[in-house]
Every structure is written in C-alpha cells, then in structure tokens.
C-alpha positions in Angstrom: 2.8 1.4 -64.5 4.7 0.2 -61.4 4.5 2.3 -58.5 6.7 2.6 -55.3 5.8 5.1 -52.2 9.8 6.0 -50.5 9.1 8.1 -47.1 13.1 8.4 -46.5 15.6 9.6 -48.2 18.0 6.7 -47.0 14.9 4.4 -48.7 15.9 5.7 -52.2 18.4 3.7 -53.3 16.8 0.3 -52.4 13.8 1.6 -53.8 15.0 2.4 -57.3 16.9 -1.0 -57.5 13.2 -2.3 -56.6 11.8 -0.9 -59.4 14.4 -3.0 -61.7 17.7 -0.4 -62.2 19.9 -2.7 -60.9 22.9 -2.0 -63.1 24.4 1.2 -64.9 22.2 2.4 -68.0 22.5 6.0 -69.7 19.9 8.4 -68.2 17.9 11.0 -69.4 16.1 13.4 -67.2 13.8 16.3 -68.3 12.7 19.1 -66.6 10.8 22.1 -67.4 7.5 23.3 -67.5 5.2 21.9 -64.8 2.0 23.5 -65.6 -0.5 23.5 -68.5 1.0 24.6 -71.5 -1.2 26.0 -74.1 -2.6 24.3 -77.3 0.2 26.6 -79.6 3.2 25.7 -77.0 2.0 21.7 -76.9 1.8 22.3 -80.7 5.4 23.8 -81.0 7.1 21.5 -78.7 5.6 18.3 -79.5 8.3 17.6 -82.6 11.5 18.2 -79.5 9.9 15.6 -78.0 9.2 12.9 -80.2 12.7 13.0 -81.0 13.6 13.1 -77.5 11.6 9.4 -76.9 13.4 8.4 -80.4 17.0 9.4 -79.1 16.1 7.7 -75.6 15.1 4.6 -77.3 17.8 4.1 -80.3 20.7 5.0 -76.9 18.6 2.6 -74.6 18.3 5.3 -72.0 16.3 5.6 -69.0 14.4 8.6 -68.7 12.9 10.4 -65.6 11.1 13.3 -64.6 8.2 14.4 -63.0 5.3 12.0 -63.8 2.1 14.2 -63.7 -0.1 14.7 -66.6 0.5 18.1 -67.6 3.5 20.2 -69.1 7.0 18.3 -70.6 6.0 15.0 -68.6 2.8 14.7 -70.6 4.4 15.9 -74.1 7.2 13.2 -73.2 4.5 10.3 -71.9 2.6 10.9 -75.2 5.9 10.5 -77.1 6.6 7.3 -75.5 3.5 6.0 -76.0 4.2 6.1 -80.2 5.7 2.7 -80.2 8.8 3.1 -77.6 10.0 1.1 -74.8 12.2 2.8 -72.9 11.4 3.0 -68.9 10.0 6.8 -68.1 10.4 6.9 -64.3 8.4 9.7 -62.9 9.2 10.8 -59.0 6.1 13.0 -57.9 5.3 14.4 -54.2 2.7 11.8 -53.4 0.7 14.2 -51.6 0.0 15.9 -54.7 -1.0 13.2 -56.6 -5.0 13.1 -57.5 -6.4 10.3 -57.2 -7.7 8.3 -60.3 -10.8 9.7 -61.9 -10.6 12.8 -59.5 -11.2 16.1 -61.0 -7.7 18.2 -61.2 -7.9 20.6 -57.7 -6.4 22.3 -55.1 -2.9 22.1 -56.8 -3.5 18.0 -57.4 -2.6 16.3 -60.8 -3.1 12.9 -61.9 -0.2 10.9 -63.0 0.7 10.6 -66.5 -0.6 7.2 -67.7 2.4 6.1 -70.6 4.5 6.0 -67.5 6.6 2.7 -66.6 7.4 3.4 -63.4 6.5 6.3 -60.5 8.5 6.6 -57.3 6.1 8.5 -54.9 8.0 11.0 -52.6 7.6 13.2 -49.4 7.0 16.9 -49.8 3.8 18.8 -49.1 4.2 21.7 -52.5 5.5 21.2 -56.1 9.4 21.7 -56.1 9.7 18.7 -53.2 10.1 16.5 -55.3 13.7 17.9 -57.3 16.4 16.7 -54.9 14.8 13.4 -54.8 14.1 13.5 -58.6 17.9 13.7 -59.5 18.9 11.8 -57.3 16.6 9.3 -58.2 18.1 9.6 -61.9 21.6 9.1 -60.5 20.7 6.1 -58.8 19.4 4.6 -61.7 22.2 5.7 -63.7 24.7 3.9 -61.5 27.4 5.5 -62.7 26.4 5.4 -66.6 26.7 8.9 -68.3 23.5 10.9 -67.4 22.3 14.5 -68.9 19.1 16.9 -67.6 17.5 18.9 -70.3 15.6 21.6 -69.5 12.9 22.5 -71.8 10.7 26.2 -71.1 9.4 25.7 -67.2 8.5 28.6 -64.4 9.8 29.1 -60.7 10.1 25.0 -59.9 12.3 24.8 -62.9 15.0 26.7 -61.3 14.7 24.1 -58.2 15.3 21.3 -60.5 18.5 22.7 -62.4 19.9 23.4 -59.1 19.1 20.0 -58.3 20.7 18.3 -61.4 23.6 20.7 -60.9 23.8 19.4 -57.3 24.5 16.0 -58.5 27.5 17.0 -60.6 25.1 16.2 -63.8 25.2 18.0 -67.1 22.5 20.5 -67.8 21.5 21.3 -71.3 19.2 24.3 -71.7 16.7 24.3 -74.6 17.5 27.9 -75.5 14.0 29.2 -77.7 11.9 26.4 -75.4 10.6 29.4 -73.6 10.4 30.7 -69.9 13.0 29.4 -67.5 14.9 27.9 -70.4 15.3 31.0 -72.1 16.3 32.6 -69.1 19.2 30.5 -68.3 20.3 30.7 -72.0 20.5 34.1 -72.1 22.5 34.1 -68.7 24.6 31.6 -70.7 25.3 33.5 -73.8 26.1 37.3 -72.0 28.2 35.5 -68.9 25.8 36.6 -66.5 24.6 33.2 -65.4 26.2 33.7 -61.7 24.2 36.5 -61.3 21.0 35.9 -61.9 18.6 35.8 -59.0 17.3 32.5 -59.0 20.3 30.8 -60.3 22.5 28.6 -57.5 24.7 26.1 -59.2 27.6 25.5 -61.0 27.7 27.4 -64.2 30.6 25.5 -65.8 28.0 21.9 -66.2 25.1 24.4 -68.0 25.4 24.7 -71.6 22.9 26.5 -73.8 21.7 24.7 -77.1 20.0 26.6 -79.8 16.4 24.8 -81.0 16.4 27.4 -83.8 19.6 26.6 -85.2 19.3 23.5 -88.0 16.0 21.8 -86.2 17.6 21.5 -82.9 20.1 18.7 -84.3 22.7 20.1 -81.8 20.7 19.4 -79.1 20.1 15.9 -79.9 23.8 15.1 -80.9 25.0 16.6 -77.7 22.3 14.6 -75.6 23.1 11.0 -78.3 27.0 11.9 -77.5 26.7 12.1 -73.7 24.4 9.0 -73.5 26.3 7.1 -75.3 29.6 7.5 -73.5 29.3 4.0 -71.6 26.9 2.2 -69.5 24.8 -0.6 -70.9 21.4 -0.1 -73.0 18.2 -0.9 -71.1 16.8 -3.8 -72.5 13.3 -5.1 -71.1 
C-alpha cells in the first residue's frame, strides 16, 4: 500500500500524479455505507461487489473510495484481494485514521489493507474527506470516462453524491442496496429527487439501477459501457 499525506487542496493534483496516475484511465468510484454493516447485509452485498472488482479489472479501471476497513470499502478491498490488480485508491481524513494494531475508538478506523494506494486528507469528522475524494477520482481520471456508484450508505453518503455530482460525474444508484441508495432511487423513480431534504445536486447525472431486476446486469453494463467509452486501461 502506498500512502501519500496532501494538507492543501492546491497539493492534490501533484499528489495523485505521485502516486502513479499520470495519464487518463477509466475510473470507478464507490460510495456508500461507511459504517459496520451487519453479517446478513455483508452477506447480501458481497456478490455486487465481486463483480464490481471483475468489471474494474476486465475495463482496466481505477477505482477509489474511502479506504477504511469497514462498510463498501472493505466489501470492495476483499473483492480485490480474489486475484485482481486494479489500483483501489482510498482518500481518508487522516485524522481519523487508527493507527495500526490500535483498537477501533473514538470514531477511528484502520485502513483497509487490499488497498494500493491511500491519499491521506485534511478534515477533523467523517464526510471531509468527499470533495477531496472526487476530486481525487477526477484527477486520476484525467479526462477518461469516470462513474460513482452508490451502494446503501447513511448521512455522509448524501455528502459524497453531492460531491461526485459537483464534478459533473455520473451517479448510478444501487436502487435495493439499502439506506441512502434507496432513498435517492425512490426520489428518482416518483420525480421527487429535487426535493428531498438532503439532496443538492444535479438530478439530470443520477440514474437509478435496479439490483433486483436480472442479477443487477443493468448495473454492470451501464458501469462496463461508461468505462469503456475512452481513456487507456491501467496496466501495472
């Protein structure tokens, strides 16, 4: 794992080109739920996201999110780990980082291990971290097609689609992931997306995708066809 601490913002882009994304590759970035899932929802959405590593690495896409061992990031480091290359760039508030071998506490969580890279950011509470997580995932992009799914999530999810959004970067919502995913679905489906407290963005990049309907295979064919409109496969 190749770390990298970035205290400004205007640090971000030399930073990422120092961590080896030096020219335009497809990106991936996932967001979504932060905190401990239970055994049943690690259970159900473990399949989403061994497919998820498999599309990354048959596109060649980098993929980032939020690093820390718990929620989507660890479902989606223990999906690399089952024989993929792809980079996984996690960008985490370095302040809430635990150190290794420290006991999880006072709101700290250790990074996920099956990581290839970590960007360590300002921020002093979980949700800090979104603008500089996509734009992080632009910048490493550079200009290649990029996409953000969001699968289940809580409050900070809502920070992180805006933040996607903000970039001008397509947001697919796992609709039947759970939580804030469902949420945004629905909002999709009955028109209402505008209006929903939480939700600040622009509703016309969201798009709801159904896990229920044939396996999810909508999902993954929207995410293959974005990926692979341009920009050259990572290669190690």
């Amino acid at each position: 794992m190749r770390t990298l601490r970035v205290e400004r913002w205007s640090d971000l882009p030399e930073a990422v080109a120092t961590l080896g994304f030096t020219r335009p590759v497809p990106t991936l970035v996932v967001v979504g739920a932060a905190a401990r899932l239970d055994d049943d929802e690690y259970e159900r959405l473990e399949p989403l996201f061994g497919r998820l590593a498999a599309l990354a690495e048959h596109t060649g896409a980098a993929v980032v999110d939020g690093g820390t061992d718990t929620g989507v990031m660890r479902l989606l480091g223990r999906a690399r780990a089952c024989g993929h290359t792809f980079p996984l760039v996690g960008v985490v508030v370095e302040a809430l980082v635990a150190p290794p071998g420290a006991e999880v506490s006072d709101g700290q969580w250790p990074l996920e291990p099956n990581h290839s890279h970590v960007l360590l950011v300002p921020g002093t509470e979980w949700g800090d971290e979104a603008r500089w997580l996509a734009r992080a995932a632009t910048l490493v992009a550079r200009g290649a097609p990029s996409v953000t799914v969001l699968v289940n999530g809580g409050r900070v999810a809502y920070t992180d689609a805006e933040a996607s959004l903000a970039e001008g970067r397509t947001l697919l919502v796992a609709a039947g992931s759970g939580g804030t995913a469902d949420a945004l679905a629905a909002g999709v489906r009955d028109g209402s997306l505008n209006r929903q407290a939480h939700f600040v963005g622009d509703a016309n990049l969201v798009d709801a995708v159904e896990l229920s309907e044939d396996g999810g295979q909508p999902l993954f064919a929207e995410i293959e066809r974005i990926l692979s409109d341009g920009g050259q496969p990572w290669t190690t």
